[in-house]
C-alpha positions in Angstrom: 135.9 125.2 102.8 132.8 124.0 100.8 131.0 121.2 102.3 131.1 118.0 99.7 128.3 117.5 97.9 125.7 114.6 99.9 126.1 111.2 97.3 123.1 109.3 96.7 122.8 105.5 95.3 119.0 105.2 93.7 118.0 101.5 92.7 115.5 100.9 89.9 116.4 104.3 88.5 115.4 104.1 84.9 111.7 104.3 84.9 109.2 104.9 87.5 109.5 106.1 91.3 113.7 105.2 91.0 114.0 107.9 88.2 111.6 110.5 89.4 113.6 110.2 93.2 116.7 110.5 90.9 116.2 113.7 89.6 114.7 115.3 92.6 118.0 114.7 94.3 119.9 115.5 91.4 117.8 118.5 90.8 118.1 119.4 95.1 121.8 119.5 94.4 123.1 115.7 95.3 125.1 113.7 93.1 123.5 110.9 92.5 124.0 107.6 91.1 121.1 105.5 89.2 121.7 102.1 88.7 119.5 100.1 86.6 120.0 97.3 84.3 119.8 99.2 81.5 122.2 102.0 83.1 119.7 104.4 81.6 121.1 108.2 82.7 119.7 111.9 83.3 120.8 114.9 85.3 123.0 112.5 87.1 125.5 109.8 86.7 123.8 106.1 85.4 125.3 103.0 86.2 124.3 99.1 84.9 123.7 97.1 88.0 121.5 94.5 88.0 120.3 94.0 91.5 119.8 90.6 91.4 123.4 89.9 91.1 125.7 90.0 94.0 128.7 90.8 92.1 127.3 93.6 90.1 126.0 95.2 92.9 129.4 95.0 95.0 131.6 96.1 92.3 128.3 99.1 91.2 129.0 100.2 94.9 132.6 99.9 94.9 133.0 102.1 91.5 130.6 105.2 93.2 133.0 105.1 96.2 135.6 105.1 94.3 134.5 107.9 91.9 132.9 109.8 94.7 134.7 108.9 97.8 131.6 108.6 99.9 127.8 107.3 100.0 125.5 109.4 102.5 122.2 107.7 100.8 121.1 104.6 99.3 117.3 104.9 97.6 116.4 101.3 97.0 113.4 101.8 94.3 114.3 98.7 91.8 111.0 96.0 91.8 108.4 95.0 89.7 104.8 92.8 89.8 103.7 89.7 88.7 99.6 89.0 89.1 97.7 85.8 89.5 96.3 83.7 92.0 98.7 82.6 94.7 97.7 78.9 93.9 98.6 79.3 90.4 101.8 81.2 90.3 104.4 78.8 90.2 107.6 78.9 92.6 110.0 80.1 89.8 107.6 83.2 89.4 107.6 83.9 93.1 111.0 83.3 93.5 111.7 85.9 90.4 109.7 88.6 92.7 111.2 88.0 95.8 114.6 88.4 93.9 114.5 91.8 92.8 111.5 93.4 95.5 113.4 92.0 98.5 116.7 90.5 98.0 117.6 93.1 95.9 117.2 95.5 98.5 119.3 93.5 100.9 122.0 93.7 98.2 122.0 97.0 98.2 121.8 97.5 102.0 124.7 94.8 102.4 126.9 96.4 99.9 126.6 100.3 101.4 126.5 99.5 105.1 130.4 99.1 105.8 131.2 102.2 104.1 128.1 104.1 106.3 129.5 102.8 109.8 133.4 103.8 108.5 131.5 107.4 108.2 129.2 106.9 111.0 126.2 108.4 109.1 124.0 107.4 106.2 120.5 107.3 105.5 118.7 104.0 104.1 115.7 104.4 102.0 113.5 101.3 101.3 110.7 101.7 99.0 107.7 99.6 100.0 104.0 99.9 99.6 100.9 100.2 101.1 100.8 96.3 99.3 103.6 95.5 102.4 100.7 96.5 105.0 97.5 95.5 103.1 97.3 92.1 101.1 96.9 92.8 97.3 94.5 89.7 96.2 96.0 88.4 92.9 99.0 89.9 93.8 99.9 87.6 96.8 103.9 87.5 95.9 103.8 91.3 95.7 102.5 92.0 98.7 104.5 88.8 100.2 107.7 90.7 99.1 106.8 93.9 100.6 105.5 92.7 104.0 109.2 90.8 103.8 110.3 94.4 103.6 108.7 96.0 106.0 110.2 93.3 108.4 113.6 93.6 107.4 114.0 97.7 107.9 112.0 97.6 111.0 115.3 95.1 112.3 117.8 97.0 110.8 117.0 99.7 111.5 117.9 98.4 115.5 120.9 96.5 114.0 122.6 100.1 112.6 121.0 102.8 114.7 124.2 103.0 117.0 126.4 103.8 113.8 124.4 107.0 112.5 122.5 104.9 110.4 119.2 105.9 110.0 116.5 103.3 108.2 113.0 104.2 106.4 110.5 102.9 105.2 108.1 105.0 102.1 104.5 103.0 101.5 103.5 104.3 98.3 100.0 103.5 97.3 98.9 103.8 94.0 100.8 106.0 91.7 101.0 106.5 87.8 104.1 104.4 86.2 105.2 102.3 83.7 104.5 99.8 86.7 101.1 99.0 85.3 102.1 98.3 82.4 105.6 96.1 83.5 103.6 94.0 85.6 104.1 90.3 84.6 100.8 87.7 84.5 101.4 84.3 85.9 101.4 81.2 83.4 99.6 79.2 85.3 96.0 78.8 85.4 95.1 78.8 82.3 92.1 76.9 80.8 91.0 76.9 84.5 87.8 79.4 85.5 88.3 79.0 89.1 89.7 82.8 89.3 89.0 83.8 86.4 86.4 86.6 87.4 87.2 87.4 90.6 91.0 87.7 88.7 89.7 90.1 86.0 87.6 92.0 88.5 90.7 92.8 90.9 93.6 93.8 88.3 91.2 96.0 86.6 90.2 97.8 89.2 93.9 98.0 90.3 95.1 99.0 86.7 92.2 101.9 87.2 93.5 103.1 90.3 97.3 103.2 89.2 96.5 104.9 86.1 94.7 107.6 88.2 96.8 107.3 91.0 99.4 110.2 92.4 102.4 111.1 90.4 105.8 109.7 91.2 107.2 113.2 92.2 105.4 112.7 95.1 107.1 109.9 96.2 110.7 111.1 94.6 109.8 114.2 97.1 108.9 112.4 100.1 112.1 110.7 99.9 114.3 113.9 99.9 112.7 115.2 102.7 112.9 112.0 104.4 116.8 112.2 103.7 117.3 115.9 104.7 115.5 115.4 107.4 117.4 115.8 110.8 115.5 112.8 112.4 114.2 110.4 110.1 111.0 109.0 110.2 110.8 104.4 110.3 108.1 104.8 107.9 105.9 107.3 105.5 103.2 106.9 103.7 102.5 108.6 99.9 99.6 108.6 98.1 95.9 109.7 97.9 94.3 109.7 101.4 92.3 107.2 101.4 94.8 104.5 100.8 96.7 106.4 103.1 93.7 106.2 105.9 93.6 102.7 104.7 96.8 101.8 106.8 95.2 103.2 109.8 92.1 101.5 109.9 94.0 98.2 109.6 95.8 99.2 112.9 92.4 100.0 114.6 89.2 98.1 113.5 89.2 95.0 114.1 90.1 92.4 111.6 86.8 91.4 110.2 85.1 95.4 110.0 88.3 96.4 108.3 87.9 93.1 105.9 84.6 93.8 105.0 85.7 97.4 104.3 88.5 96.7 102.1 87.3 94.3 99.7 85.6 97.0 97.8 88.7 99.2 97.0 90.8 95.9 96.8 88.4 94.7 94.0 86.9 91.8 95.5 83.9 93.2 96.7 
């Protein structure tokens, strides 16, 4: 008898990273489900879920087991940016980021975990960043939201280890997607100079390096070998290497070398 095809749930899939890991599955012969708020579909089955909404995203789960019968994967790709100085974004626009970039992911990871320990197996893909390692200046929430992230796999992954449940963690770093052009400016600030430059100087240089950064089937194929892997890895990083050494160098220089390093590529320098 034929095995059943794996099932895959991909957040965020109707743009960006979230599509291009949805059709690399789809296309490696999973069935997957991508759930966006605009339900937007391909090679594989689309589904509205916003994940900001608790309901949506238990009954979006509930509806692929039921059509499916199981989930062996959950991709958790849905987030966007907002950019501005930390001291000018207000707490509504912060609280906005945080909703989708983290709590959405705990949605996700809430509403597929009591089918994965029933089945005793599953795989739990969080998309981070190299942002969730390395503060972003101007983009303080961002990274905030991502370093929240990185926290939150790292103790679940302990948490659901004895149930077959394997967690990871993919750190993209730059990579060419409508991100750029989603990302949100804060409303505060304005008429005030303070930032202004330094402000300009940054997101420019970051829109620069997204526009020439890797292409999302990079990370869309990082993902499915992290989830046919036999041993999955906590974390992976995707990009060009020297965002990727990046991530190193913050583990080994000391503080104020890597600082003075990083302000250059960060756009500060």
């Amino acid at each position: 008898m034929a095995e059943p095809r794996r099932v895959a749930l991909v957040t965020g899939a109707s743009a960006g990273i979230g599509r291009a890991c949805a059709d690399q599955l789809a296309a490696a012969g999973w069935a997957v489900t991508g759930a966006s708020r605009r339900g937007t579909g391909g090679a594989w089955t689309g589904l509205v879920m916003d994940v900001n909404d608790d309901n949506a995203v238990r009954a979006g789960v509930a509806g692929i087991l039921e059509r499916e019968g199981r989930i062996d994967a959950l991709v958790a790709a849905a987030g966007w940016g907002v950019a501005g100085a930390a001291e000018y974004t207000s707490i509504a626009e912060a609280k906005a980021q945080f909703e989708t970039n983290f709590w959405g992911c705990v949605r996700a990871v809430q509403a597929v975990l009591p089918h994965m320990r029933h089945q005793q197996r599953g795989r739990i893909v969080l998309i981070s960043s190299i942002g969730g390692v390395i503060g972003i200046p101007f983009q303080a929430f961002y990274s905030a939201s991502k370093f929240a992230l990185e926290g939150f796999a790292e103790a679940l992954a302990y948490e659901v280890a004895p149930f077959g449940v394997q967690v990871t963690l993919v750190q993209p770093g730059n990579i060419a997607t409508d991100f750029t052009a989603s990302r949100l400016l804060a409303d505060g600030g304005e008429g005030d100079a303070a930032y202004a430059v330094a402000m300009t100087k940054a997101v420019t240089a970051m829109e620069r390096d997204e526009a020439n950064g890797a292409p999302a089937v990079r990370v869309a194929e990082t993902v499915r070998q992290v989830l046919e892997a036999g041993r999955a890895p906590r974390r992976v990083s995707v990009g060009k290497a020297g965002e990727r050494a990046g991530l190193m160098a913050k583990r080994l220089l000391p503080f104020r070398v890597f600082e003075a390093a990083a302000k250059g590529s960060l756009g500060v320098g």
